[in-house]
C-alpha angles and dihedrals in degrees: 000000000000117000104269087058091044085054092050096048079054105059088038089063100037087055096044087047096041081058096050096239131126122259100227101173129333109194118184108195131163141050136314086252099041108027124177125194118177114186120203105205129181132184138211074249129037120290119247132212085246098048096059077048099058085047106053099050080057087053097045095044088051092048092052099065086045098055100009138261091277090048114136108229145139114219119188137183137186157131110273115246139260093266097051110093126244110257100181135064092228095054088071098076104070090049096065106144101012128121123253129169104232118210127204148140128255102182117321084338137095109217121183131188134174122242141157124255104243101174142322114228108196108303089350117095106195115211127190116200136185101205101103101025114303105322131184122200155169150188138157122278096239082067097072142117124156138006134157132191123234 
């Protein structure tokens, strides 16, 4: 990443963090001359159209300064959807009740099921399941690896 990326990563970021959202993924791809930077926010509450809105013209205005006001550039900004995994412990909240298929391994092998978020207790999300007959379960977050919402 050469310096002008790494200032723009930053005022990506700045501006995410001054918001209080979660930087979910900030991806710059293109040429000098045709960049593209899409930016995948989430929030403690759900993300609105205008706050992906309000974020993006910070952004804008941050990364004019960086490139200039003529540069040519896409920005885009937006909740992730409802395929991408969750990657932060504060993003569970908001998804009590809902269904995810869980991954893991149980040996060489990867195993899912589907199962519905009951709570989440501090770093420990709880899960109830019907695959097997009804099943409620939990493990730490940092034991993660993949879940996706459906």
């Amino acid at each position: 990443m050469n310096s002008i990326e790494k200032n723009i990563a930053r005022v990506i970021k700045e501006v995410v963090e001054k918001k209080r959202f979660i930087l979910i993924e900030s991806i710059i791809r293109g040429t000098n001359s045709k960049r593209v930077f899409e930016v995948f926010i989430d929030g403690e509450k759900d993300i609105s159209a205008k706050d992906c809105a309000d974020t993006s013209r910070e952004i804008d205005s941050g990364l004019e300064i960086i490139l200039g006001v003529n540069a040519n550039y896409r920005l885009d900004v937006s909740s992730p959807g409802i395929d991408k995994p969750l990657k932060f412990l504060k993003q569970y909240p908001k998804h009590v009740n809902r269904k995810f298929e869980l991954s893991y391994q149980e040996g060489d092998e990867t195993k899912k099921i589907n199962a519905k978020l009951l709570k989440v207790d501090g770093e420990d999300l709880f899960f109830s399941s019907q695959n097997n007959g009804p099943t409620v379960f939990s493990f730490p977050f940092f034991f993660v690896s993949s879940l996706i919402k459906q």
